[in-house]
N, C-alpha and C positions, 0 to 999 in steps of 0.2 A: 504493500500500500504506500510506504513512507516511498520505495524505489519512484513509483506511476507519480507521486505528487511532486517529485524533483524534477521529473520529465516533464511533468506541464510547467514546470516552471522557466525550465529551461527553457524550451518553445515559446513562455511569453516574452522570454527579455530578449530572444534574437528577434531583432523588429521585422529590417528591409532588405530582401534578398531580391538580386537580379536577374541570375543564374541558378546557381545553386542553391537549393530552400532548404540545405542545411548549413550553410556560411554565411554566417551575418554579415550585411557590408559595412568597410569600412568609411566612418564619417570624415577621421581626420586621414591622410595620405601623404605619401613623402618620407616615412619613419619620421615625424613630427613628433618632440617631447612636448610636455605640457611647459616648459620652456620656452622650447622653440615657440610654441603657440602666441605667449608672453610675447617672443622676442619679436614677433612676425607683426603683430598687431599692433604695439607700442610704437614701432619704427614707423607706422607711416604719420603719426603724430610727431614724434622726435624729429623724424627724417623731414630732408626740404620736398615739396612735395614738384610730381613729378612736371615740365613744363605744361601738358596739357591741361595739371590744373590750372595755370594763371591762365592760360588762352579761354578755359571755358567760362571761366569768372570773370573776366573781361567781358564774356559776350552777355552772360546772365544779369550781371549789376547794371549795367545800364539799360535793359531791357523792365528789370524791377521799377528803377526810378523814373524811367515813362508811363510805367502804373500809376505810379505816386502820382506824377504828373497832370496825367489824364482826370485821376480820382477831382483833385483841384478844378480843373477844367469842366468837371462835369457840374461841380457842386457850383459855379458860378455861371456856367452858361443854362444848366440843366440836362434833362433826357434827350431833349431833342437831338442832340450832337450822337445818338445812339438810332438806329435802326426802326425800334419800334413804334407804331401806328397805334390807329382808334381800336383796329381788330385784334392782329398781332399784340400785345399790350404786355406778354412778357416775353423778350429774346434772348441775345446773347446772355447776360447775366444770371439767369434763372437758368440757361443752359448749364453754364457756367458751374451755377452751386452744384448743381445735382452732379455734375462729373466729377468734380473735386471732391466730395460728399464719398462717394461713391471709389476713389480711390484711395480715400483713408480707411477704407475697412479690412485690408487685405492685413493690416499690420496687427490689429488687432484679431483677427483670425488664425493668423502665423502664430503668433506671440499667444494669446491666452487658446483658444481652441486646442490646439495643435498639442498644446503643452498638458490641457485636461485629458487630452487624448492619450500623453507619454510618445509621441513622435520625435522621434529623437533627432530627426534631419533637421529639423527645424532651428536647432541649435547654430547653424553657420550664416543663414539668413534673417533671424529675428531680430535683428539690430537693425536690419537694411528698414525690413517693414514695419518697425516702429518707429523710426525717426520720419520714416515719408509719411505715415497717421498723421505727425504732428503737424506738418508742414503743409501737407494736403490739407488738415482741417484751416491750417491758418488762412488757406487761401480762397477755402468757401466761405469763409466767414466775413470775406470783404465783399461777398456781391448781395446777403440780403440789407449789407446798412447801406449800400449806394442805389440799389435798385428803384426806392422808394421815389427816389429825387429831393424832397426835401430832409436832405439828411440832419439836418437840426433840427428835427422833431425825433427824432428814432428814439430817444430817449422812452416815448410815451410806450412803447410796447414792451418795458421791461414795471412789473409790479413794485412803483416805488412809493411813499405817502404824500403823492402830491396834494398842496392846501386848494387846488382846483376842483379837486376830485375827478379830476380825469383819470380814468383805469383802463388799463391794454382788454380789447375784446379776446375774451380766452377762446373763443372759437372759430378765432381766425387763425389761419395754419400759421402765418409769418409768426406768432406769440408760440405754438406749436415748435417751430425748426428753434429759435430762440433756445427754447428750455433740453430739444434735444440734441442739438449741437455744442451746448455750453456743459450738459450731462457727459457728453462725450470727449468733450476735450479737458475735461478736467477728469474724470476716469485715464484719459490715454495718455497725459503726461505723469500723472500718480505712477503708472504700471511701468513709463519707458521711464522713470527716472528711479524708479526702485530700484530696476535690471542693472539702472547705469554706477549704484553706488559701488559696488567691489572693484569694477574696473577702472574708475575714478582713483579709489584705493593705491590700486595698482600703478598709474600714472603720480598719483602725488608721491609716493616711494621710489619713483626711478628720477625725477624731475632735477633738475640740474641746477635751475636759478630758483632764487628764494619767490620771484612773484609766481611761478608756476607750484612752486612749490604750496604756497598759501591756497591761491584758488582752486588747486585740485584737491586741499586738503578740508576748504569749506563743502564743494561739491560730493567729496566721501564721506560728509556726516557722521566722522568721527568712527569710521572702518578699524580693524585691526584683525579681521580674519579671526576671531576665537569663536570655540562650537557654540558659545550662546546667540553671537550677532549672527550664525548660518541659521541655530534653530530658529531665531526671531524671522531672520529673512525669509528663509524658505515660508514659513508660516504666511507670512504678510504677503509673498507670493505668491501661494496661492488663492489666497481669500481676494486677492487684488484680478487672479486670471477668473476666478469663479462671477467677479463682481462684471468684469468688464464682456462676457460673454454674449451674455444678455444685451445688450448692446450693440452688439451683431446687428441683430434680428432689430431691436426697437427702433435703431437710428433711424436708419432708411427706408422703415417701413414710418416712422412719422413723415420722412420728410414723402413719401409715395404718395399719403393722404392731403399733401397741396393740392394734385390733383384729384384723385382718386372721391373726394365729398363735392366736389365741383358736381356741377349736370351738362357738363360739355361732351359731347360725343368724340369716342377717342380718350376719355380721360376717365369718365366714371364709370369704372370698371373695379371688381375685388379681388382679380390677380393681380392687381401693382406689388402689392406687398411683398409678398413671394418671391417677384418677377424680379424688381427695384435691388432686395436683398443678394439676390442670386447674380444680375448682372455686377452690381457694387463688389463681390466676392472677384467677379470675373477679371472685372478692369482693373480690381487690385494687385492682382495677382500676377497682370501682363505688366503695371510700371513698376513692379519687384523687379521681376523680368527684365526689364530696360533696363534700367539701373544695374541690377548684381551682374550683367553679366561684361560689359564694359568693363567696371570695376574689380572684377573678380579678375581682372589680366591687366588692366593697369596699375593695379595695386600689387600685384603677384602674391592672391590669394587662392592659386587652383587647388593648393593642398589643404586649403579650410571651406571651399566653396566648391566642392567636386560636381564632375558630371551626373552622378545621382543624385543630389541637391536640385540642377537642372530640371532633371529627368520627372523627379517626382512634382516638380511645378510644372511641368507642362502636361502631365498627365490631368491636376487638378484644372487648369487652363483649360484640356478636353472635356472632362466632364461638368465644369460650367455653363461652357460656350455650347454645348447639349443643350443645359439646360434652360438658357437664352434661348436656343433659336427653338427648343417647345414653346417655350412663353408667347414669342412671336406667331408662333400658327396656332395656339390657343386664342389667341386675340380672334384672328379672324373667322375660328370655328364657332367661340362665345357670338360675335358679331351677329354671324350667319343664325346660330341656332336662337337664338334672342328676338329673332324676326323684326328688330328694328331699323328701318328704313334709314335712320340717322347713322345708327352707327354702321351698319354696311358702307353706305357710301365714305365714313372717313377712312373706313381702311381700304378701302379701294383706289379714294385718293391719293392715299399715302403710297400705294405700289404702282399707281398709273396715273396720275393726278402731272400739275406744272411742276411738284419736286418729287418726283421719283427717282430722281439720279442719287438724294441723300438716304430715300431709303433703299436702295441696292446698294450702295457704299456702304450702310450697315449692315445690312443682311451678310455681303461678302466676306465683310472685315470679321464678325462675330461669330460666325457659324459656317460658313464656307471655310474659310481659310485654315480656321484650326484642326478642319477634321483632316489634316494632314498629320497631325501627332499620335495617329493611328499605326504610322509606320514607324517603326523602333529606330531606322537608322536615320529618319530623318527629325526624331527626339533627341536626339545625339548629336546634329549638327548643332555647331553652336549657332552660327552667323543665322542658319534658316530660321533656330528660335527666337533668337533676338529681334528678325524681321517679323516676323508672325505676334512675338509679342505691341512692338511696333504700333501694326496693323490694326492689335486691339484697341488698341488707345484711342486709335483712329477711331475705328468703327462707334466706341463709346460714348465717345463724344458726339457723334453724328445721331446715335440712337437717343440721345437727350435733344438732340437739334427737332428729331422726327416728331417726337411725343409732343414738345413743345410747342413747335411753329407751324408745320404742317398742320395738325388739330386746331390752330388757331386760325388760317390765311381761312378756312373754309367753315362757319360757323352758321348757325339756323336761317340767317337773311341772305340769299345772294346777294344783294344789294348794298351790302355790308364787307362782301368780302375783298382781302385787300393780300398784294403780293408782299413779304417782308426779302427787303435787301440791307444787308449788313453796311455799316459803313465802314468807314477805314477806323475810327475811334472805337467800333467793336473788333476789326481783327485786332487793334493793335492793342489792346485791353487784355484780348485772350493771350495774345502770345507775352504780355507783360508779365499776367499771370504763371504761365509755366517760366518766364525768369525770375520770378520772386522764385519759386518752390524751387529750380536748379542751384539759387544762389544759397537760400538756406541750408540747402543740401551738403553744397560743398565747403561751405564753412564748418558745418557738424564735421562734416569728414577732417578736416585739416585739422581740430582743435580736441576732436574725441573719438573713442576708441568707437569704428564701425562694424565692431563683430564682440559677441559678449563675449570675451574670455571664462569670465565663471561657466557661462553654461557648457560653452563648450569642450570645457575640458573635464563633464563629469561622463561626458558618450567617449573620450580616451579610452583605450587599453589600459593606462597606469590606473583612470577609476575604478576598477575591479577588481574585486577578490574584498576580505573584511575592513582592511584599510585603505581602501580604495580613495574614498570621498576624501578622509581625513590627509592624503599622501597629495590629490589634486587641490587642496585647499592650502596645502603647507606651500606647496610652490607655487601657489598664485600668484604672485608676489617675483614672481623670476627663479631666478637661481642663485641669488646674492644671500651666503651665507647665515650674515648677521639677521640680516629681517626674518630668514626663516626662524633662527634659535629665539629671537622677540616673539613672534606668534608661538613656539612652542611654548616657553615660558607665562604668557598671558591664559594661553589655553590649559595650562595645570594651574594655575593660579585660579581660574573662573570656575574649573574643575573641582576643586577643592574646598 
């Protein structure tokens, strides 16, 4: 009996096999020590970094401050200077939130799901898709305060005791995103700045000058590696992955019900939820995608970022992008079987209508193009997934374009209806936006560790066997002698 329950046991902790379903794969590669790991990760904050990062940050910052720019621009000239019409009445902007929205999830999926799950790959990526959470939320959160146009009133949609008594309508969706946008970003920085204190740690202990020394020493909140600050950690870890889960699901299924309680045909539908959810996973998942895999070879992380890291995100990538494009032909079978006359014609319009070119551009992008990750060796090419992830982004964005303005230009009055053309103060808004979020990016990268060293070195070889955990903990910290006899010392001290 005791033999059978080793054996299941053993079977749960070998996770992900590629080949062979009795060798576990390896996560770290290169005969990597938990050292090396140290050494690999700290160097590219130590180290000057390489020239393409100043070309890229070059092209990012001042792409951000024609955000800023325009933001100013807008709030003194007004909407007009933007696309939208009497019909049309929300465009780019509202496109906008909901894609950014929607590619902050992936990190929070990575990071807490993944980890409730004990998927141990996830360990070489969850830094990537926690810091884009942040960044990505930072960036949806600029288009519901400008959209409105008079942005000096926005104040009134937050519950505060004004002597007016004017109070935000709680049943308006904008007070809705409000409360679960602000729910979200204050759960996803709680979670990536937990992750981030050992490794802080870890930098204020190697640090060379005293002002580096300080500020990595404020940011480790007083770290020192002993088994109480791991059991407090882990604990608070977990309660922090269990808290942030939930969240998944509630974000984007609030922000789905902007449309979704509307009575517009094309939007008042109660697959959004589901749908919204499932694509926000999808697109997350492809600007990982974009991101890790550049960086995984610019940074000279192949030995912490392997091919089966890859591999198992584009497999997720497939069975999203599935589940996207059922969404999509559910729409039109609800349509159909609903015997509604309205909503027939808007999704008819939507695939034969004046802009059908954007929605074949998403159709191709989301669900055509991925079901190429069916074939193993083309999972394996890197450049093909990076294109394909790419593509998603593309596509994502476009399927926020369809819902939104396509279901608008054609509404209950012909007489009413109105073509939307973008102006150049919305492309150039959009593409500001992806340079705010490249720029923040790459300053995270140049100033902090972009791969959790703690986690990843408890999926190591050195993590196993009885002192496993406590062997990868003692050299957290490098291989400098002294520091480790200090944690051994503090940890029989706390012990004791």
């Amino acid at each position: 009996m005791s033999r059978a329950i080793r054996t299941v046991t053993i079977m749960a902790n070998i996770e992900n096999r590629i080949e062979d379903p009795t060798r576990p794969v390896t996560l770290v590669t290169g005969g990597l020590s938990t050292a090396d790991v140290t050494e690999t990760v700290c160097s590219i904050v130590e180290n000057p970094m390489p020239k393409l990062w100043y070309t890229l940050i070059t092209l990012s910052a001042p792409l951000a401050g024609v955000l800023m720019g325009l933001i100013g621009y807008l709030i003194f000239v007004g909407t007009g200077i933007w696309g939208n019409n009497n019909t049309v009445y929300w465009g780019f902007p509202i496109v906008n939130l909901v894609f950014w929205i929607g590619i902050g999830h992936a990190g929070t999926l990575i990071s807490a799901i993944l980890f409730l799950f004990r998927q141990k790959w996830r360990t070489g990526i969850n830094r990537f898709a926690e810091t884009m959470t942040i960044f990505a939320v930072i960036c949806a959160g600029i288009w519901p305060g400008i959209h409105v146009g008079r942005i000096w009133v926005i104040h009134f949609i937050f519950p505060l005791p004004y002597s007016q008594a004017v109070w935000p309508n709680f049943r308006s969706p904008l007070v809705w995103d409000v409360f679960a946008i602000g729910t979200y970003m204050i759960v996803s920085i709680l979670f990536w700045s937990m992750g981030l204190i050992p490794d802080f740690a870890t930098l204020r202990d190697r640090a060379k000058t005293t002002i580096s020394r300080r500020v990595y020493g404020v940011l480790a909140a007083g770290w020192r590696g002993g088994n109480r600050q791991w059991h407090r950690y882990e604990k608070a870890y977990l309660l922090l992955a269990g808290l942030a889960t939930p969240l998944v699901l509630s974000v984007h299924s609030v922000v789905s019900f902007d449309f979704a309680t509307s009575q517009l045909p094309g939007w008042h539908t109660t697959i959004f939820p589901p749908y919204f959810v499932a694509g926000a996973v999808f697109g997350g998942f492809a600007m990982v995608m974009t991101i890790v895999i550049p960086a995984r070879k610019w940074l000279k992380l192949e030995n912490i970022i392997t091919p089966h890291h890859l591999d198992m995100m584009a497999k997720i990538l497939l069975a999203t992008g599935s589940m996207v494009g059922y969404a999509y032909a559910m729409e039109f079978f609800i349509a159909w079987y609903g015997g509604n006359p309205l909503e027939m014609f808007t999704f008819v319009n939507r695939a034969f209508g004046p802009m059908a070119w954007a929605y074949w551009i998403m159709v191709s992008c989301n669900v055509l193009i991925p079901q190429i990750f069916w074939v193993k060796k083309l999972r394996h090419n890197i450049l093909i997934m990076w294109i394909v992830a790419v593509c998603v982004n593309i596509g994502m964005w476009f399927e926020r374009f369809v819902i939104i303005v396509t279901s608008l230009t054609r509404d209950f009055l012909p007489s009413s209806w109105a073509m939307f053309k973008p102006t150049w103060v919305d492309i150039t808004m959009l593409a500001g936006s992806l340079g705010l979020f490249a720029t923040l990016f790459l300053l995270f990268l140049r100033f902090a560790p972009i791969v959790s060293m703690a986690e990843l070195k408890t999926v190591m070889p050195e993590a196993e066997g009885t002192n496993g955990t406590r062997r990868a903990q003692a050299d957290f910290h490098g291989s400098i002698p002294h520091q480790i006899e200090e944690r051994k010392a503090e940890e029989e001290r706390l012990d004791s």
